[in-house]
C-alpha positions as CSV (number, residue, x, y, z in Angstrom):
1,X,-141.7,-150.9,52.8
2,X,-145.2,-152.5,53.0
3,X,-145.3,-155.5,55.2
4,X,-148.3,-156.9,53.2
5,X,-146.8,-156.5,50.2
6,X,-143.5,-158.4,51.5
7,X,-145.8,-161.3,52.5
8,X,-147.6,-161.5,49.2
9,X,-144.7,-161.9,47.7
10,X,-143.5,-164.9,50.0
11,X,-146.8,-166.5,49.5
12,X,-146.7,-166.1,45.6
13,X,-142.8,-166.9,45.8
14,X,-143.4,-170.1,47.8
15,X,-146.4,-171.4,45.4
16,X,-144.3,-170.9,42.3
17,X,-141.4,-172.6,43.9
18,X,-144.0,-175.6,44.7
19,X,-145.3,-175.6,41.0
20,X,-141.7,-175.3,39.9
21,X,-140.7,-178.6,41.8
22,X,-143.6,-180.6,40.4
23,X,-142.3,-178.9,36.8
24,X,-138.5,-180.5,37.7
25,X,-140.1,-183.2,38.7
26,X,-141.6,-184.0,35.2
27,X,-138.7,-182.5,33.0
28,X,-136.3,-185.2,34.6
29,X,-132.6,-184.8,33.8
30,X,-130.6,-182.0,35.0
31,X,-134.0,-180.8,36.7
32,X,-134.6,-183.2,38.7
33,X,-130.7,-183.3,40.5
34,X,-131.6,-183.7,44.0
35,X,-128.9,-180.9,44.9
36,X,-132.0,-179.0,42.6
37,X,-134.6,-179.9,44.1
38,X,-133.7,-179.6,47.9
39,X,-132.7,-175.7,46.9
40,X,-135.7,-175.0,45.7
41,X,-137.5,-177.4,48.3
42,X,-135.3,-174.7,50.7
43,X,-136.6,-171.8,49.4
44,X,-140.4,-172.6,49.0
45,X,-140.1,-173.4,52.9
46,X,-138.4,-170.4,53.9
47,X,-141.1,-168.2,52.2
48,X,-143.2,-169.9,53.9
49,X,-141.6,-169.5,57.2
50,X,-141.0,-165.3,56.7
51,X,-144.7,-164.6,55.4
52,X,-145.4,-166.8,58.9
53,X,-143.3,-164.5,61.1
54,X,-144.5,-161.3,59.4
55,X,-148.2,-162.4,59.3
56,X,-147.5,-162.8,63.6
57,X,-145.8,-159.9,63.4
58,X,-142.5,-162.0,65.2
59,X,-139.4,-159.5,66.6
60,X,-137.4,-162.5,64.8
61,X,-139.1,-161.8,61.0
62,X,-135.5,-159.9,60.1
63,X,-133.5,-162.3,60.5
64,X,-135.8,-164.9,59.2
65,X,-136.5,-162.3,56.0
66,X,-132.8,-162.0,55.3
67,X,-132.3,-165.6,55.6
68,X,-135.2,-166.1,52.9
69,X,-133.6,-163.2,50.9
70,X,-130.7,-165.6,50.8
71,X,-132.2,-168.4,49.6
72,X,-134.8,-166.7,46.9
73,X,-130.9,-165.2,45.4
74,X,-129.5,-168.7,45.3
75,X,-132.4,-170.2,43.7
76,X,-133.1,-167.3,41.5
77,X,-129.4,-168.0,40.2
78,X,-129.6,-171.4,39.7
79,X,-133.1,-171.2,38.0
80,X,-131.6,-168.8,35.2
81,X,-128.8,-170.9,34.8
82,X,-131.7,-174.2,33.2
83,X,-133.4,-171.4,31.5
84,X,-136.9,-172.0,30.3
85,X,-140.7,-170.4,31.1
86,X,-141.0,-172.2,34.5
87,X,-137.4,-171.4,35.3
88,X,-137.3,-168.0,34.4
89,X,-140.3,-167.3,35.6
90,X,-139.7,-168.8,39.1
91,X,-136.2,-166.8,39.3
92,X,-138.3,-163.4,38.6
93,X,-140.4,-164.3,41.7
94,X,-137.3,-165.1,43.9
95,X,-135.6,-161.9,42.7
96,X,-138.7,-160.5,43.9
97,X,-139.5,-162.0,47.4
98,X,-135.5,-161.6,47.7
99,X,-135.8,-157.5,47.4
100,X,-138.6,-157.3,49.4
101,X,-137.1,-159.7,52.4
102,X,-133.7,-157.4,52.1
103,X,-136.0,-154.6,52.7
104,X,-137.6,-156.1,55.9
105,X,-134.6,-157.3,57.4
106,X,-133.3,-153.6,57.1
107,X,-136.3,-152.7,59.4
108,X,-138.0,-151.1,56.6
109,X,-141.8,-151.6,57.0
């Protein structure tokens, strides 16, 4: 497993989540539940946080990758569940940035 390639993925994980709450945002309704929005708010952070920790090269990057693993699955899920471009497309990135944080916290790279 490629470190870089796990932290490109965090990065580009954590700016579509961003996009995807200003997308929410706008779409109102169901979208906009703050249950919603503080998942994805969750998951945009803790991209943030692992591609932090691997970028410093951190002994704690694991445990921070499989906790960001976690979240990327539970927004991933609830992103295909609203459907649409933005959503779907934000769940492929978290499915993503999910495989690639399993694979670091495995002690893969």
């Amino acid at each position: 497993m490629d470190t870089n390639a796990c932290i490109e993925s965090c990065n580009a994980c954590h700016r579509v989540c961003l996009e995807t709450i200003t997308a929410c945002l706008q779409q109102g309704g169901e979208h906009a539940n703050p249950a919603h929005l503080a998942l994805l708010q969750d998951c945009a952070q803790v991209c943030a946080v692992s591609a932090d920790f691997m970028i410093r090269g951190s002994d704690l990057h694991g445990r921070v990758c499989a906790l960001c693993a976690e979240a990327c699955e539970r927004w991933a899920e609830a992103c295909e569940r609203l459907g649409g471009e933005q959503m779907l497309g934000c769940a492929a990135a978290c499915r993503r940035c999910a495989q690639m944080s399993r694979d670091q916290d495995r002690g893969c790279c």
